[in-house]
C-alpha positions in Angstrom: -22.8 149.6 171.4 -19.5 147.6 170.0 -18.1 149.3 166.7 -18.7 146.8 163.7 -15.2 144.6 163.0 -13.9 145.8 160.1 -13.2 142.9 157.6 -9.3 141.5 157.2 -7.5 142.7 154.1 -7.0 140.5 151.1 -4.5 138.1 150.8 -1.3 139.4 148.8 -1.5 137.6 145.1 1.7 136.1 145.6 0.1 134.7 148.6 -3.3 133.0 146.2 -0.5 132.3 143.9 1.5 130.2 146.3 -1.8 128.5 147.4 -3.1 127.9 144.0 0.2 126.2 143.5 1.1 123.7 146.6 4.1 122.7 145.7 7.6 122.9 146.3 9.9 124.6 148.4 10.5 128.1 150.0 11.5 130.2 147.6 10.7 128.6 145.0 8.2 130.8 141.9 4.6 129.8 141.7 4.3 130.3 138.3 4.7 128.2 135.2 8.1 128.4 133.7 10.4 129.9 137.0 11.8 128.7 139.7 11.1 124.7 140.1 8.8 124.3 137.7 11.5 125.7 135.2 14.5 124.0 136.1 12.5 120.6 135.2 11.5 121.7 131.6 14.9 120.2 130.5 18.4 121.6 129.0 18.4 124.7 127.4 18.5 126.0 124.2 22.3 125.5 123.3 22.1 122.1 125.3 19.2 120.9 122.8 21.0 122.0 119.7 23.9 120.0 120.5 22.2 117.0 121.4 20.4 117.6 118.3 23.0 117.5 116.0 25.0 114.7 117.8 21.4 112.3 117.6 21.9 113.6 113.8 25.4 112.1 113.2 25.0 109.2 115.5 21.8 108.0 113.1 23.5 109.4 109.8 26.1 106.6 110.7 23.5 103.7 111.3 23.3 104.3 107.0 26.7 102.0 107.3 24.6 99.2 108.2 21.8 99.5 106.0 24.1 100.1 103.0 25.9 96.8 103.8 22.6 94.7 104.1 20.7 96.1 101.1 23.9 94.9 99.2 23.5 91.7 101.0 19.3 90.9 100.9 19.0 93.0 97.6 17.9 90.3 94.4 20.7 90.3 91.8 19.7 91.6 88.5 20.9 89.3 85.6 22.3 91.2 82.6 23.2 89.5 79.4 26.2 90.7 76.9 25.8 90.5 73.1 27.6 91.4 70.1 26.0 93.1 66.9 28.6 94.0 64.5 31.6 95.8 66.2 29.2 97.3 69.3 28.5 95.5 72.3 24.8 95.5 74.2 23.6 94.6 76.9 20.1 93.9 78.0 18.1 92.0 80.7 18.0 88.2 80.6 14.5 87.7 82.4 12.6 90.8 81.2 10.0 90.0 83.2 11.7 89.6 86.3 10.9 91.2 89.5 14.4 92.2 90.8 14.5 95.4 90.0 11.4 96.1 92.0 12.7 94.2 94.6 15.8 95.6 94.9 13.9 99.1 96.0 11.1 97.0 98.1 14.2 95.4 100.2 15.6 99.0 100.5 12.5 100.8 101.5 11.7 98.1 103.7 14.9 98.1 105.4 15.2 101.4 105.9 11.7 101.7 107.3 12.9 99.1 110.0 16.0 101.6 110.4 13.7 104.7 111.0 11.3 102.8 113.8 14.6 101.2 115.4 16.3 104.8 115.6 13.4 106.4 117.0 12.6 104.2 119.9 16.6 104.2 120.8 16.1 108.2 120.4 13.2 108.2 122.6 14.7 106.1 125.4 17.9 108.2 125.6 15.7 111.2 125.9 12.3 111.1 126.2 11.3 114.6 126.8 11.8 115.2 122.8 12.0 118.9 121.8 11.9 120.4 118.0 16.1 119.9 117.9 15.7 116.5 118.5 12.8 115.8 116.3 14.4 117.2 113.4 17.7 116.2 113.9 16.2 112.7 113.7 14.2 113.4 110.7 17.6 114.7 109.1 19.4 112.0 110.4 17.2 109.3 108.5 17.9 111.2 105.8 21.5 111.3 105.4 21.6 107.9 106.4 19.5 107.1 103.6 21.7 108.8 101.5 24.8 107.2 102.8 23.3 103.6 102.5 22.3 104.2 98.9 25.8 105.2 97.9 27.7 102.7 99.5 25.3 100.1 98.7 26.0 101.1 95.1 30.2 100.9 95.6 30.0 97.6 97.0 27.4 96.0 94.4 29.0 95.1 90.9 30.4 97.5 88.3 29.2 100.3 87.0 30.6 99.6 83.8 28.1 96.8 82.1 29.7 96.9 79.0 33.1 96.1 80.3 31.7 93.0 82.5 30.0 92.3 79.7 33.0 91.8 77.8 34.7 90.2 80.5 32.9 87.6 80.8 31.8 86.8 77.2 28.8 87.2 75.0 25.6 85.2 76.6 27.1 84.7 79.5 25.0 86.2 82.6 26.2 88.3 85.2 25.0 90.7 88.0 24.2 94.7 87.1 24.6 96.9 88.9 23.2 97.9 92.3 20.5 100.5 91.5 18.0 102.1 93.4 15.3 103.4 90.6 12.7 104.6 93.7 14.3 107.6 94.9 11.1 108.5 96.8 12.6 105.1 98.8 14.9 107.6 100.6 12.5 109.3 102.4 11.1 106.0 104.0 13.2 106.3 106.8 12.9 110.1 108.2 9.6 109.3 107.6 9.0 105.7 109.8 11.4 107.6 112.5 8.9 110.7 112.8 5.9 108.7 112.8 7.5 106.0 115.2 8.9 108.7 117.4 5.2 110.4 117.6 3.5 108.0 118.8 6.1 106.9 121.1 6.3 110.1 122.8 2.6 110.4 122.7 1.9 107.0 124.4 4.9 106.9 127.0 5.9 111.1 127.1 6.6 112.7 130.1 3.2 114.7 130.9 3.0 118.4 132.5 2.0 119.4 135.6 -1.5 120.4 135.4 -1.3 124.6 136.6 -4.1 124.6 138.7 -4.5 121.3 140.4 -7.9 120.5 141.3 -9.2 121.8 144.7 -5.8 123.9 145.0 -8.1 127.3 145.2 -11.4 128.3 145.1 -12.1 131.7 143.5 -15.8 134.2 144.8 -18.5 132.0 145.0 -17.1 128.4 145.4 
């Protein structure tokens, strides 16, 4: 009469680990997060955080260009000089004009072209993403906002309407000022880049690695 076999021992967990993860090389960790699986989860912290703020100067600077072609698309305002007595005013010629409205619709739309154009180049030039990046970008738009409004402002006529006024003589027309009266128009482009670079990295985003792939183990009872 044989003696009953007696049953191999279990497999080491780092063993069901490795086999639960079928990937890689010797050495490498079978977990989430070390070895290979780490060193492709991108640049470190102090890595991101410089990329960060360089994306964040880089599309603070694109406000140059907006700045200069909302002085150059923006409707002119006409302003009209008169004299009453000693004092000089100055009022709008066509009351019922538009331009001022459209001198905010031409920003906001420009700069909502600005945020969707700076998030896709964003995207392509690193399309893991990351919080830095995100809100570098958002703070980006912003500043360049900022920048665009002012130096829209310095290149547009005067500030000085009742000097132009006088300049040029009473009842005669003449531009006012650039002016952006929709300060909520700021915000149009963080907010365009966001939403742009959301659903880029949603659509086109590098995906994870799934940690158990399918078939890769088989736990009691399979």
């Amino acid at each position: 009469m044989s003696a009953p076999l007696t049953p191999p021992p279990p497999p080491h967990e780092h063993e069901q680990a490795v086999a639960a993860y079928p990937y890689g090389k010797d050495g490498d960790a079978a977990y989430p997060r070390h070895g290979w699986w780490y060193e492709q989860d991108g640049p470190g912290m102090k890595a991101e955080i410089r990329e960060a703020a360089v994306t964040a100067v880089a599309v603070a600077l694109g406000g140059v260009l907006l700045g200069v072609l909302w002085w150059w698309l923006a409707p002119r305002v006409p302003y009209v000089g008169t004299v009453i007595g000693d004092n000089w005013f100055v009022y709008l010629k066509d009351s019922e004009g538009e331009q001022v409205i459209g001198v905010d619709g031409v920003f906001s739309l420009l700069a909502l072209g600005f945020g969707a154009v700076s998030a896709l180049a964003v995207f392509l030039v690193r399309r893991r993403g990351g919080v830095p990046l995100v809100v570098a970008l958002a703070v980006g738009g912003l500043l360049g906002s900022l920048l665009a409004w002012r130096l829209g402002v310095w290149l547009g006529p005067a500030q000085d309407v009742i000097a132009r006024a006088r300049s040029v003589g009473e009842g005669v027309t003449f531009d006012a000022p650039l002016k952006l009266s929709a300060k909520g128009a700021l915000l149009a482009w963080p907010f365009a880049a966001l939403v742009s670079h959301l659903g880029l990295t949603g659509l086109f985003g590098p995906r994870d690695p799934e940690q158990f792939p399918a078939g890769a183990y088989e736990g009691p009872g399979a």
